[in-house]
C-alpha positions in Angstrom: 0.0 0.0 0.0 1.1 3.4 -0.4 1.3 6.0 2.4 1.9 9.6 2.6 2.3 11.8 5.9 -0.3 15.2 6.4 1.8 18.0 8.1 1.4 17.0 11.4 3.1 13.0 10.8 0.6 11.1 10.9 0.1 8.5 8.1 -2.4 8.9 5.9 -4.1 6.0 3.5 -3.6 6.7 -0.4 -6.3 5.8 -2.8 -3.8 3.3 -4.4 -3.0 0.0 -3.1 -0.1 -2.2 -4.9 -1.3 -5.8 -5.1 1.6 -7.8 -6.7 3.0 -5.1 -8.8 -0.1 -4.2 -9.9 -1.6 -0.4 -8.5 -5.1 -0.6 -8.2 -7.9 2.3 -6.8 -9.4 2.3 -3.6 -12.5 2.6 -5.6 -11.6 -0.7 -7.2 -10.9 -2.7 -3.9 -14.4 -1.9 -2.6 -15.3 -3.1 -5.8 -13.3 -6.6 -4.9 -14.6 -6.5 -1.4 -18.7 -6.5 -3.1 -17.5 -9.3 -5.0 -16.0 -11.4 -2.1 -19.1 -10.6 0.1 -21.1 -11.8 -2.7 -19.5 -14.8 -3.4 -18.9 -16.3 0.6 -21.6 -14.5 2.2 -24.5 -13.9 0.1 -26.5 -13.6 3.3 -24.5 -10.1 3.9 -24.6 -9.1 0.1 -28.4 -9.1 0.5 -27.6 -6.0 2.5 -24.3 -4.3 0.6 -24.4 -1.9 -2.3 -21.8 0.5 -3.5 -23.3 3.9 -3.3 -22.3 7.3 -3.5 -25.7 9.1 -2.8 -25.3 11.6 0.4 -29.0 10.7 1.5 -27.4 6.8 2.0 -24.0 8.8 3.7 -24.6 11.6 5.6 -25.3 12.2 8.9 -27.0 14.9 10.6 -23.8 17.3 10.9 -23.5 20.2 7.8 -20.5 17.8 6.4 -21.7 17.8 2.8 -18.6 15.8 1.0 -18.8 12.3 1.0 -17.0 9.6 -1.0 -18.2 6.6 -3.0 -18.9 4.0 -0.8 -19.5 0.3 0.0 -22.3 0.4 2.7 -22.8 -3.1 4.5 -25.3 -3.6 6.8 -24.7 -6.9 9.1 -27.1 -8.5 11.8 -24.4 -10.1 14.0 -21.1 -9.3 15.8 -19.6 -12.0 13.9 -20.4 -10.6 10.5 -18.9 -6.8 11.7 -15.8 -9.0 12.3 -15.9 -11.1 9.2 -16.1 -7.5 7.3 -13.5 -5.9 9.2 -11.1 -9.1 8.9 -11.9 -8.9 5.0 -11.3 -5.2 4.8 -8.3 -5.4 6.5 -7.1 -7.8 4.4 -7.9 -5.4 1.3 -6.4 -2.3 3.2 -9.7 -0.9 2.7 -10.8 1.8 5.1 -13.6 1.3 7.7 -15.8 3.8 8.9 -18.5 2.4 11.6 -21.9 4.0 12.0 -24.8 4.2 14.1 -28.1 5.9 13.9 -26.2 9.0 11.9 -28.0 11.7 14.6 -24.1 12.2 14.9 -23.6 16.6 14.6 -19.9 16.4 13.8 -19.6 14.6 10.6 -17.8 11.7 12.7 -19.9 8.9 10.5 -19.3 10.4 7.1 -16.9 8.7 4.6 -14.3 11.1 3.6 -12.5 8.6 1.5 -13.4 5.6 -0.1 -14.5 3.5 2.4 -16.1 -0.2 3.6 -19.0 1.5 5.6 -20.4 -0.9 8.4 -24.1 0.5 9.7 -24.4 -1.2 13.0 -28.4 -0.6 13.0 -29.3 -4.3 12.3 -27.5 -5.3 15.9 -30.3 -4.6 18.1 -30.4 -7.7 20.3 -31.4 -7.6 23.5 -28.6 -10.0 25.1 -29.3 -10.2 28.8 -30.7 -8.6 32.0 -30.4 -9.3 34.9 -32.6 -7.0 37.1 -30.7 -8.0 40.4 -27.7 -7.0 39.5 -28.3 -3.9 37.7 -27.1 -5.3 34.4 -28.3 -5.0 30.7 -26.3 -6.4 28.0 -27.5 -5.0 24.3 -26.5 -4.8 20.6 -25.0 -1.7 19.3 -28.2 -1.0 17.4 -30.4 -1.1 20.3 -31.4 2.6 20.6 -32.1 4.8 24.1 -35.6 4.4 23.6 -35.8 1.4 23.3 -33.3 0.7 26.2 -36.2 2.6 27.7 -38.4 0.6 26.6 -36.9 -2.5 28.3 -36.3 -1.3 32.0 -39.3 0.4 32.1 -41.9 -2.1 33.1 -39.4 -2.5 35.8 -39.3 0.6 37.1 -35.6 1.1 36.0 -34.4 3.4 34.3 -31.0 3.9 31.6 -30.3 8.0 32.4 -28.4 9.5 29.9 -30.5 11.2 27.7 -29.5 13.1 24.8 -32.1 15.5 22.7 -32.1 12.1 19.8 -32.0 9.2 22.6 -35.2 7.7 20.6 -33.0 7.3 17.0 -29.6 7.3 18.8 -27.9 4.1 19.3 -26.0 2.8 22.1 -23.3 1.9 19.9 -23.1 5.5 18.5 -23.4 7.0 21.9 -20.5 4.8 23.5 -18.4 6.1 20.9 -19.2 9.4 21.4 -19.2 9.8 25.4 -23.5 11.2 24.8 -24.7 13.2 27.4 -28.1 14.8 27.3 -30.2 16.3 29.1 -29.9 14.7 32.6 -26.6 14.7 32.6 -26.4 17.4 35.7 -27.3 14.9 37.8 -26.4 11.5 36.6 -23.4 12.3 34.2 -22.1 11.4 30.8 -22.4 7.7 29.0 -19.6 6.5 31.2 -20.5 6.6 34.2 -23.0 3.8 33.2 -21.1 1.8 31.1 -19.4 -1.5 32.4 -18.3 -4.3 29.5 -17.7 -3.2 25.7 -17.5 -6.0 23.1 -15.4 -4.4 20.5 -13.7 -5.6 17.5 -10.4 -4.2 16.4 -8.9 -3.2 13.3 -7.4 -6.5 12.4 -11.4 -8.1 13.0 -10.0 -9.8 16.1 -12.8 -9.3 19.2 -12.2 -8.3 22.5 -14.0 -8.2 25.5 -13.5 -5.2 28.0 -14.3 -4.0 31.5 -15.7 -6.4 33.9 -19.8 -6.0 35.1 -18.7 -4.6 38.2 -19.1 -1.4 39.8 -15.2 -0.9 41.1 -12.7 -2.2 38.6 -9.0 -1.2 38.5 -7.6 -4.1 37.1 -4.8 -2.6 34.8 -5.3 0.3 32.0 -8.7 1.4 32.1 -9.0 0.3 28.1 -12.9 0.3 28.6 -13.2 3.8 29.1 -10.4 4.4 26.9 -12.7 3.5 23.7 -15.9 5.4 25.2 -15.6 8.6 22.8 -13.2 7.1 20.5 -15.4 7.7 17.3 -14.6 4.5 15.9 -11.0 5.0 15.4 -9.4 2.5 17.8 -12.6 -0.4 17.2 -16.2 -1.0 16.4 -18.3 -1.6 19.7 -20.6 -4.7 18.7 -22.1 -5.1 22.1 -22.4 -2.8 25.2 -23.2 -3.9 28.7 -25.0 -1.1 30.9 -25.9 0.2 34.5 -28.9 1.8 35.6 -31.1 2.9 38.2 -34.4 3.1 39.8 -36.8 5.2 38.0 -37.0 8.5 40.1 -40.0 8.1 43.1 -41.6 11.3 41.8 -40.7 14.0 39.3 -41.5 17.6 38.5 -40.7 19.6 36.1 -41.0 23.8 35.7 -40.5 25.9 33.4 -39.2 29.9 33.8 -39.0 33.0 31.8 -37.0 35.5 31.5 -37.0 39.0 29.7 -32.8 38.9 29.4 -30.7 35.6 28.7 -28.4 37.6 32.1 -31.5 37.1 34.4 -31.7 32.9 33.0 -27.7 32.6 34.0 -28.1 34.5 37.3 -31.2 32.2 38.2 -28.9 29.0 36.7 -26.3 30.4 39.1 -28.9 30.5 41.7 -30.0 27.6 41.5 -26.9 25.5 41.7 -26.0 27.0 45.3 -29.0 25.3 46.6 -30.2 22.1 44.3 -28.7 19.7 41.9 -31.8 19.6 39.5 -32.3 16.3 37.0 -32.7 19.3 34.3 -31.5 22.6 34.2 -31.7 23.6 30.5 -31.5 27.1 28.9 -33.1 28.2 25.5 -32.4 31.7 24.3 -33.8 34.5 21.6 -32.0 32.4 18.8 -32.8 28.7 19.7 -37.0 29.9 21.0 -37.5 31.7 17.6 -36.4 28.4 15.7 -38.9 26.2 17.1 -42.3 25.6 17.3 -43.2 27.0 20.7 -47.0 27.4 20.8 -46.8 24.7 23.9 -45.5 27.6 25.6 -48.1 30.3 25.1 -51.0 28.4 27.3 -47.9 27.6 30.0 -46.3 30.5 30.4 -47.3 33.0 27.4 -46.2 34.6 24.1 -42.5 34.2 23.9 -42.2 37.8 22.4 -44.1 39.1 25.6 -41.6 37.9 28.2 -39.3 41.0 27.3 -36.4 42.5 24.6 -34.2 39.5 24.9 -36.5 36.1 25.9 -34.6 33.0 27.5 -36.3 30.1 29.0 -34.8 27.2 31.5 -36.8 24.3 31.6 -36.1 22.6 34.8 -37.0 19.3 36.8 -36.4 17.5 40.0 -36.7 14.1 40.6 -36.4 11.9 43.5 -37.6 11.6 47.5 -38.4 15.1 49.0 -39.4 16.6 45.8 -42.0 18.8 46.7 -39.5 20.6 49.5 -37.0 21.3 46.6 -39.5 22.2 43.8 -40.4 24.8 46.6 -36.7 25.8 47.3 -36.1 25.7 43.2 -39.5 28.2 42.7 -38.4 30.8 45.7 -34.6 30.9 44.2 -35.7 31.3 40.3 -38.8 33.8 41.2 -36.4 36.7 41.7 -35.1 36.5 38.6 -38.0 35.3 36.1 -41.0 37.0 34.5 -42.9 33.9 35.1 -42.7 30.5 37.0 -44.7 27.6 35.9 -45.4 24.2 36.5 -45.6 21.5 34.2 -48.7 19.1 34.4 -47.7 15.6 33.7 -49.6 15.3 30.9 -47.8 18.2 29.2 -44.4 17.0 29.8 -43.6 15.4 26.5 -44.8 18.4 24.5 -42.5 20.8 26.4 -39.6 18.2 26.0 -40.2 18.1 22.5 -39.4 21.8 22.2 -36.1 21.7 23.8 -35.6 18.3 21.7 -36.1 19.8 18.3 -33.5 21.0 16.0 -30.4 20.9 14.9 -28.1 22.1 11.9 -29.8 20.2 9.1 -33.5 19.2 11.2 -35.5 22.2 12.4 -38.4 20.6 13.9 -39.6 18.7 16.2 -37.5 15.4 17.0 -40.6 12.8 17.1 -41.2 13.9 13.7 -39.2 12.2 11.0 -37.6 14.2 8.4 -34.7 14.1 5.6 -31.4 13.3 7.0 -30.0 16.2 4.3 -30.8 19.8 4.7 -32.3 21.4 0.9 -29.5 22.0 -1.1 -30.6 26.2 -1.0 -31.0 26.5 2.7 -28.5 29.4 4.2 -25.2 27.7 5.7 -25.0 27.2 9.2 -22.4 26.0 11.3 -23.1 24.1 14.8 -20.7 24.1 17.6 -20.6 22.0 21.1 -18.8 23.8 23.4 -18.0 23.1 27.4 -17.0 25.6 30.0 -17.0 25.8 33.7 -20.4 26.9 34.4 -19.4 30.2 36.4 -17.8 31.1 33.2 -21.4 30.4 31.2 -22.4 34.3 31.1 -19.1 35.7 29.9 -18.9 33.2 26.8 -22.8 34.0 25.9 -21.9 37.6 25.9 -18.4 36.6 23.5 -21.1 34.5 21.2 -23.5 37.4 21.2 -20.8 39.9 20.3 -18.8 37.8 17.9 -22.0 37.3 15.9 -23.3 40.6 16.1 -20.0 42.0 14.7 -19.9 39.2 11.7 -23.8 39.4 10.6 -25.1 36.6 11.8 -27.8 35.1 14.1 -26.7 33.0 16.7 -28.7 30.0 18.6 -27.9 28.9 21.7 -29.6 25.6 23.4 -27.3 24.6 26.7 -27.3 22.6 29.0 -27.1 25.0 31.6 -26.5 23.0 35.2 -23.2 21.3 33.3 -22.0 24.2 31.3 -22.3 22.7 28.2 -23.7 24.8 25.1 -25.5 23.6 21.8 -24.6 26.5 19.7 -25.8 27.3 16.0 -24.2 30.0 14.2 -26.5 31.0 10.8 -25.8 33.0 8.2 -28.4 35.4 6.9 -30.9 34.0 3.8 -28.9 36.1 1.6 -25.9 34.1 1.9 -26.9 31.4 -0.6 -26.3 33.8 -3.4 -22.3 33.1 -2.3 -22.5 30.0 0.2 -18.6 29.9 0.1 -18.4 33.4 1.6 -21.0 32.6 4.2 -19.1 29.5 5.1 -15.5 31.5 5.6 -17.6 34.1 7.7 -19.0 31.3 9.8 -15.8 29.4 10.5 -14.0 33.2 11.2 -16.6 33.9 14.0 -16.5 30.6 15.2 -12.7 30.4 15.1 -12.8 33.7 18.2 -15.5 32.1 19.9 -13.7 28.6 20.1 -10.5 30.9 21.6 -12.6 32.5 23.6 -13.8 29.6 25.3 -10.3 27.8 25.4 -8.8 31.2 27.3 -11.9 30.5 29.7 -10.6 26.7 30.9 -13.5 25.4 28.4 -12.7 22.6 25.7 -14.3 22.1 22.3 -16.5 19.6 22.1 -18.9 18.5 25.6 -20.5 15.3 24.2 -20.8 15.5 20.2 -17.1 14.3 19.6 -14.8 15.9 17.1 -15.4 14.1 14.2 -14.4 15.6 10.7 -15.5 19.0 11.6 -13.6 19.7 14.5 -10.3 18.1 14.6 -8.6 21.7 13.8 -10.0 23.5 17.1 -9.4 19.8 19.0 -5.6 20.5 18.0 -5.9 24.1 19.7 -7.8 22.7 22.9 -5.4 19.5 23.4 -1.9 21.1 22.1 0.9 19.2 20.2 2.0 16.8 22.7 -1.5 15.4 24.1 -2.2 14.9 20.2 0.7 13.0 19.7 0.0 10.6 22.6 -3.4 10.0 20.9 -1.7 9.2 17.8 0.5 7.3 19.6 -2.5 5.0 21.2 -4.2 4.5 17.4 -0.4 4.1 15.9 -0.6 1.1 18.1 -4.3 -0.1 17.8 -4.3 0.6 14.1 -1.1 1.1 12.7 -2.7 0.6 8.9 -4.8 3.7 9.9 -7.8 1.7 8.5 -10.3 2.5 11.1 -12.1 6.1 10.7 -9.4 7.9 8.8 -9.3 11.8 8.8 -11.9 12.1 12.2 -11.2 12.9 15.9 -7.5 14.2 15.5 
């Protein structure tokens, strides 16, 4: 095979491959590979086609290039490792994919690839209600996780805005988060045992199903958030909890996005609520927020510069701390409100909806692919401590201001993580190219902005293809290295996810 370095050393595949003096296209191995699958697995070339369509590629990120592609979809953990054994065999690259809800272009083949959807994995392996355990495919998705502990008054917690479409699989490689996160924390926390298999299709079992475990490297955690570049994760065995005693949620508005921070400020001296999240002017005007008229009223009534927190408590002595929570917001809000149970999925849905290429609401099922004449937009995941939340709103405000553009802002306030979406105006189609160098300008000051503040680039999306130049700014020269170093090692044909993560 021939290899080539990019400026930073690291080797890079070429889209020629010698095979006994003969040089041959990547394009024409994935050609070979169809023909192999069809000829010893015909049960797998039922579901493999060669495709270059960006409906059959894409994710949900504003990564638009993608490359011809040989897209596999297998039902077992056996066949992912038959496919990766065969591809590395070929020297064929692998990119791994989930439910492609993915914002960061992580999914996307850059490059000629052997694309593996993981989708078709969706057995439900074990429980074992005793002892807190739930062994599922990669394809098994949140809600339907949900679905599962449920009847049993358990409950899986993390909860990201796509956990009904999202997949285990894709949120293990991503480190998810979500909405609850504030109090429960990030996919690790609940993850025990990985099934992965590596780049040369061997498989490997990691973690034990125990709650204390340090039993040499911690390789487990290691490949939670490693976007599919050290491994695939065929099989994922989970924590969870008792579904929360009681619950209630609230919702608050404010006439300045300053007021929402103080009163998120507020509130974490006294509580540590299951939900604390924070939609401003931007990210209210984007969705569809009649819900909100009947609970609280007219967005454009609450004052100059609306914001809204949506908060909930869960748990024993929730009606003493939804007390507490209503006397510490109340200072600060226009309006306090409670939620009726029955309401709770319609307000949910509103914080749920949108993203850079979906705008409405997430139970609704749309196009993966934005229209090809929509303005350019260009979504950001950014983490800072959360007393530093109000100064990097203001940079975001002022950045965007200065550039011409509109600026969305969904966080999730109580962890200091913010869903950011920086638009440029409808007029921008006319010269998309422009609009995408202003974009990435203004996003480029608020990125340093929120390094010089102790924040880091990405709080739960990943890095993907879109972010691996600010991820070189966050983790500097020598911490990159050291990840190389670990996928030299793993991977050293650079087959697995090239170009993503760093």
């Amino acid at each position: 095979m021939l290899a080539s370095t990019n400026p930073e050393g690291q080797a890079l595949l070429c889209t020629t491959v010698h095979r006994g003096g003969i040089v041959t296209t990547i394009e024409g191995v994935l050609g070979d590979l169809l023909d192999e699958i069809r000829a010893r697995r015909p049960d797998l070339a039922a579901h493999a086609e060669l495709t270059s369509d960006p409906a059959r590629l894409r994710d949900e990120s504003p990564v638009t290039a993608v490359a011809r592609s040989l897209l596999v979809f297998p039902a077992t953990a056996e066949d992912v490792a038959w496919l990766v054994r065969l591809a590395h065999l070929h020297e064929s690259p692998i990119v791994p994919r989930g439910a492609r809800t993915g914002l960061v272009g992580g999914a996307v083949p850059l490059r000629p690839s052997l694309v593996i959807d993981l989708s078709r994995l969706t057995a439900i392996e074990s429980l074992d209600l005793a002892g807190r355990r739930l062994r599922v495919g990669a394809g098994v998705t949140l809600g339907q996780i949900d679905d599962v502990l449920a009847p049993h008054g358990m409950m899986y917690p993390p909860d990201p805005a796509s956990f009904r479409r999202a997949t285990i699989g894709g949120t293990v490689a991503t480190n998810a988060g979500g909405l609850r996160c504030v109090k429960y924390g990030t996919t690790d926390r609940w993850i025990r045992t990985l099934r992965v298999v590596l780049p040369d299709g061997s498989m490997a079992d990691l973690g034990h199903p125990v709650m204390k475990d340090a039993t040499g490297y911690d390789v487990r955690r290691l490949f939670i958030g490693s976007e599919g570049t050290l491994g695939i994760v065929v099989s994922v065995g989970l924590t969870f909890c008792p579904r929360p005693t009681d619950a209630r949620m609230m919702l608050a508005a404010f006439g300045t996005i300053e007021a929402a921070l103080a009163a998120n400020h507020a509130i974490r001296d006294r509580l540590v609520p299951s939900m604390c999240e924070l939609l401003d002017r931007g990210a209210l005007a984007s969705r569809d927020t009649e819900v909100l008229t009947s609970l609280i009223g007219r967005v454009q009534e609450w004052g100059s510069d609306p914001a809204l927190l949506l908060l909930q408590l869960d748990g024993m002595g929730v009606d003493a701390e939804t007390a507490t929570l209503r006397a510490v917001v109340a200072p600060h809000a226009v309006a306090v409100r409670d939620v009726a149970p029955a309401d709770e999925a319609e307000v949910l849905a509103v914080r749920r909806g949108g993203s850079a290429v979906r705008s409405g609401r997430a139970d609704v099922e749309e196009a993966l692919v934005a229209p090809a004449d929509t303005a350019p937009v260009l979504p950001q995941d950014l983490s800072v401590p959360i007393d530093r939340l109000a100064q990097i709103v203001k940079v975001i405000r002022e950045v965007a201001d200065h550039a011409q553009l509109e600026s969305r802002i969904a966080a999730h306030a109580g962890d200091g993580n913010l869903h950011l979406l920086l638009c440029a105006p409808t007029d921008s189609r006319a010269d998309p190219g422009e609009a995408r160098r202003r974009l990435e300008r203004a996003m480029e000051q608020i990125v340093r902005h929120a390094l010089e503040l102790g924040g880091t680039v990405s709080g739960e999306h990943g890095i993907g293809a879109a972010k691996r130049g600010w991820a070189r700014q966050d983790l500097g020269p020598s911490v990159i290295e050291m990840h190389r170093a670990i996928k030299r090692a793993l991977d050293p044909k650079n087959l697995m996810n090239p170009e993503k993560a760093f």
